[in-house]
C-alpha positions in Angstrom: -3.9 -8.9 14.9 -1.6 -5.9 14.1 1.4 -5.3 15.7 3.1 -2.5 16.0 6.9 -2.4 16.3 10.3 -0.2 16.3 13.6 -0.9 17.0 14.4 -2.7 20.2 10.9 -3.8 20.2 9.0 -0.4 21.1 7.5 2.1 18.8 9.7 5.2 17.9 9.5 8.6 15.9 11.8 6.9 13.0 10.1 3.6 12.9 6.5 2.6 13.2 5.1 -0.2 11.8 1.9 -2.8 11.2 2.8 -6.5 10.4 0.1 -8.5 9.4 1.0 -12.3 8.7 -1.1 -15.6 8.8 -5.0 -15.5 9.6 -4.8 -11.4 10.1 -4.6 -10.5 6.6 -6.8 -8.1 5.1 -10.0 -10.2 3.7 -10.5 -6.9 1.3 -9.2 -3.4 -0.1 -11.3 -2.0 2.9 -9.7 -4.0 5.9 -6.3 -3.4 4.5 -7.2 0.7 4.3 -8.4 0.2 7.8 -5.2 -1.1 9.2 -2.7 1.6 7.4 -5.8 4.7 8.2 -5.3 3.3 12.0 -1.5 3.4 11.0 -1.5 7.2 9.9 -3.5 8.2 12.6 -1.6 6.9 15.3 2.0 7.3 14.0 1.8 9.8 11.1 2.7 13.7 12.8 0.8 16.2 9.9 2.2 19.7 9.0 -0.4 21.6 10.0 -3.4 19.5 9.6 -4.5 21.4 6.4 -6.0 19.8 3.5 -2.3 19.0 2.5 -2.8 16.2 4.9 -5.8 15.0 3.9 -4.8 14.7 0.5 -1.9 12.8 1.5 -3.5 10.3 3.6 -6.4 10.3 0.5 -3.7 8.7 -1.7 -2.1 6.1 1.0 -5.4 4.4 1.0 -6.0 5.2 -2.6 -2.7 3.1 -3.6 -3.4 0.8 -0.7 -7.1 -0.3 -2.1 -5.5 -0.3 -5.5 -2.8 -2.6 -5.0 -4.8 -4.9 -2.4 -7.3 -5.2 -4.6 -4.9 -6.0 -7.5 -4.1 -8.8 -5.2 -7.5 -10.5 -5.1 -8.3 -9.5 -8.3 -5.8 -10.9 -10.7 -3.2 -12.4 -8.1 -5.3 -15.4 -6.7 -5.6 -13.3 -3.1 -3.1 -12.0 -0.6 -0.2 -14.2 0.8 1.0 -11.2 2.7 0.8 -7.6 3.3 2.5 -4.7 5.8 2.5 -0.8 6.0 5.0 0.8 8.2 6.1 4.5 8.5 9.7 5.4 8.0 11.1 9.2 8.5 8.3 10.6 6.6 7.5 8.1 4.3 4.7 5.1 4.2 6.2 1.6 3.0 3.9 -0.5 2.3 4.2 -4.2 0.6 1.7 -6.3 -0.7 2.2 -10.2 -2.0 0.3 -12.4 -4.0 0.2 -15.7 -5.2 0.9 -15.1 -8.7 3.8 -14.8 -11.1 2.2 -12.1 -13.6 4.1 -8.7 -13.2 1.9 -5.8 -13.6 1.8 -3.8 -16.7 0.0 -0.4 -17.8 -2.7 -0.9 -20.6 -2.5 1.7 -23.0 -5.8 3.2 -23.7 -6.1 5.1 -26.9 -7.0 8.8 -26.6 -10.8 9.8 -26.5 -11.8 5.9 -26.0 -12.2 5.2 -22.5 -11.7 1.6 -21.5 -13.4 -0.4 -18.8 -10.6 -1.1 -16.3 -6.4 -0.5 -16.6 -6.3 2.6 -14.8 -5.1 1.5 -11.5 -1.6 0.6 -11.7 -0.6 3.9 -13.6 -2.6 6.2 -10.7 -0.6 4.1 -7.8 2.4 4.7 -10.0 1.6 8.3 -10.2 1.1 8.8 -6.6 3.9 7.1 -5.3 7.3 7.9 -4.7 8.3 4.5 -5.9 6.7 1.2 -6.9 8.3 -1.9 -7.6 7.0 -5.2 -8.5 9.2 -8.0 -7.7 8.9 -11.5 -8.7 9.3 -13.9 -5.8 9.4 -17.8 -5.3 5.7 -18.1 -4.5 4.5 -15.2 -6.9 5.2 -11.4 -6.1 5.7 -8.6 -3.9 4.4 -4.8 -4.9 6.5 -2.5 -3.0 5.5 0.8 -2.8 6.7 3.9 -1.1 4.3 7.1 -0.8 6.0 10.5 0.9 3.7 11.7 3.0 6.4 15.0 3.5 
């Protein structure tokens, strides 16, 4: 179930947030975009609703399925996961089960590889990535400006 807090408890302008723990994790790359899309929609306050915007929101879900699915993919699934809106940024952290740091393949020019792409496009569209190695595997931290 998602739950939405600020501080004291209740939503505010500076701090919104979805925590997702336990049984309510995102099954897929899909139910996590869902949750953060229902995020942005309810708590995110667009310039002028232009195509800025769109673009914007285009590459919170972009890094969101990329990282999720990173996840399940190589980190033996998602141990936890939250998005939360700060100022006018999206925070968004995303844990798995294993110890293997993520690296950008390099692909040699004009040979286009199967696969390797995704961590350099989220680290591309972010304001900042980290990937930090925890007790029971890692955390991918990301921060997208959605300014």
């Amino acid at each position: 179930m998602l739950q939405q807090i600020g501080s004291g408890g209740s939503v505010s302008e500076e701090l919104a947030s979805v925590l997702v723990t336990g049984a309510a994790l995102p099954t897929s790359a899909a139910a996590a975009r869902e949750q953060v899309e229902a995020l942005l929609r309810e708590q995110f306050v667009p310039g002028d609703g232009g195509i800025r915007d769109d673009i914007v929101c285009a590459d919170a879900l972009l890094v969101t399925s990329e990282l999720v699915t990173n996840a399940y993919r190589h980190g033996g699934g998602l141990t936890d996961f939250s998005a939360r809106i700060e100022g006018d940024e999206l925070l968004l952290s995303v844990a798995d089960g294993s110890t293997e740091l993520p690296v950008a393949r390099s692909h040699t020019p004009g040979q286009y590889a199967l696969g390797g792409y995704g961590w350099p496009m989220a680290i591309r569209l972010t304001k900042s990535l980290s990937a930090i190695p925890t007790a029971s595997g890692k955390t991918i931290e990301a921060v997208i400006s959605l300014a």
